[in-house]
N, C-alpha and C positions, 0 to 999 in steps of 0.2 A: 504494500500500500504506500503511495507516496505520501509526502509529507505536505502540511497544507504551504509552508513556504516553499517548498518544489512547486507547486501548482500555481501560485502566483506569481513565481518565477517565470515560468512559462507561459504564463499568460501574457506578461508583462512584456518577454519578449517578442511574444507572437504579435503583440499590438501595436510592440513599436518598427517591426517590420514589416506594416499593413501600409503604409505612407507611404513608404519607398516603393512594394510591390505592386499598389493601385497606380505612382508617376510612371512605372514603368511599362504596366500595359496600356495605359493612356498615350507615352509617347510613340508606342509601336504603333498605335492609330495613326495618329501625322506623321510618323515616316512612311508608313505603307504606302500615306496620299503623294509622300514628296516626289516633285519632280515634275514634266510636260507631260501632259496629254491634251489630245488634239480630237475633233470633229473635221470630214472634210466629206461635199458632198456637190457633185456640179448639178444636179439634176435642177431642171426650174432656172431657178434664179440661182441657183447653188445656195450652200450655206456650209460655214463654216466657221467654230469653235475652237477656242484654246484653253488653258486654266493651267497655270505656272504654280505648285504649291511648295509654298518652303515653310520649312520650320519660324515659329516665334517666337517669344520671348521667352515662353513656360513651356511646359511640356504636354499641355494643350489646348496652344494656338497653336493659329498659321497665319502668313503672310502670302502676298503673291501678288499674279497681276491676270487681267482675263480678257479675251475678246468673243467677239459671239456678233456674226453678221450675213449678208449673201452679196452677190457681185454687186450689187445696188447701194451698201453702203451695211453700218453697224455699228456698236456699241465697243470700248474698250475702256481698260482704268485696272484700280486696284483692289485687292480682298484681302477681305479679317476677317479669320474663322477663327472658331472654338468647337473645338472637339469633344462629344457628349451623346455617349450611347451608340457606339459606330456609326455616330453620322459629323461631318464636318460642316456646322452652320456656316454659311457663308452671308456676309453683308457685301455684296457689289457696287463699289462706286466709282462714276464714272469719270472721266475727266471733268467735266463740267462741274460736278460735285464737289470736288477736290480747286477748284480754280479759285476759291477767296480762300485757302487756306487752310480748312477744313483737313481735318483727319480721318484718315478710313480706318474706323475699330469697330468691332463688333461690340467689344467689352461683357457685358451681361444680357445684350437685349436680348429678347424674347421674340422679334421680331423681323427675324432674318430671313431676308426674300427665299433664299434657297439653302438644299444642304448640299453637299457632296457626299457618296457613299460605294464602298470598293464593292461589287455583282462579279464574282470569279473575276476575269484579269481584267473587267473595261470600271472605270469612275461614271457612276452613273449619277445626272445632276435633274436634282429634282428642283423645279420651280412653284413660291405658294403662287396660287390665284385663288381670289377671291378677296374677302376683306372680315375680319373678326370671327366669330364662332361659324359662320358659313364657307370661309376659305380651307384649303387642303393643299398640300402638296401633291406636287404629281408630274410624273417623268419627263423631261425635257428630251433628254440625249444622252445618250453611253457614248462615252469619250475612249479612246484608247491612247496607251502609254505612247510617247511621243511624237513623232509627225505624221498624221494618214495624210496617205493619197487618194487623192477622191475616183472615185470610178469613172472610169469614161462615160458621160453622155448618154450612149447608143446600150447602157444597160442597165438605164436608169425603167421602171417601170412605166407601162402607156399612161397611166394617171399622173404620173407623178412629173413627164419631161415635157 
């Protein structure tokens, strides 16, 4: 039978290596994400996706930058995620956002347009739509690890070219 100071001991231990164990599966999340991945798609107007994600301060955030547009024109700028449940919140902002000054952080909000999330080997980025207890998230585009090449044209499907 142990002793009741063995027992506390070990508890005591086990408790104080629950911080370190929980920073450390937390930052295996944002290394997973780090790195490019890319959308590329000529069909239509084409469209085509980036998301640069690097490590940030803690070990879980992230920093980065994103674009997301079609031959026509599109969106690009900066992100701050927090990492939370294997999903990386993401707050996107755009150049314009950022032009008086402004800081791109996510910090605590609650209300981050999108997440990012690893689906087997593609970043799948989910976008909310909606607005309060009526909105949802819901699948934009699965991104793959670094630069795609978008398909030729001619094997784009008959609705979609």
């Amino acid at each position: 039978m142990r002793s009741t100071v063995q027992v506390v001991t070990m508890l005591l231990a086990a408790a104080s290596l629950s911080p370190v164990l929980a920073d450390t599966a937390k930052s295996a999340g944002v290394a997973q994400l780090e790195g490019k991945w890319s959308y590329a798609s000529d069909c239509n107007f084409g469209h085509y996706a980036e998301m640069e994600v690097k490590p940030g301060a803690t070990a879980t955030t992230a920093t980065g930058n994103w674009s997301d547009g079609t031959r026509n024109g599109g969106e690009a700028g900066e992100l701050s995620g927090r990492f939370e449940g294997g999903k990386l919140y993401v707050l996107l902002c755009t150049e314009d956002d950022l032009r008086d000054g402004s800081k791109c952080a996510i910090g605590d909000r609650k209300d981050a347009g999108a997440y990012l999330k690893l689906e087997g080997k593609k970043l799948s980025w989910y976008r909310y739509f909606g607005q309060g207890a009526d909105g949802k998230y819901e699948k934009y585009v699965d991104l793959q690890r670094g630069t795609m090449k978008p398909a030729p044209e001619d094997t784009c499907p008959a609705d979609k070219n």
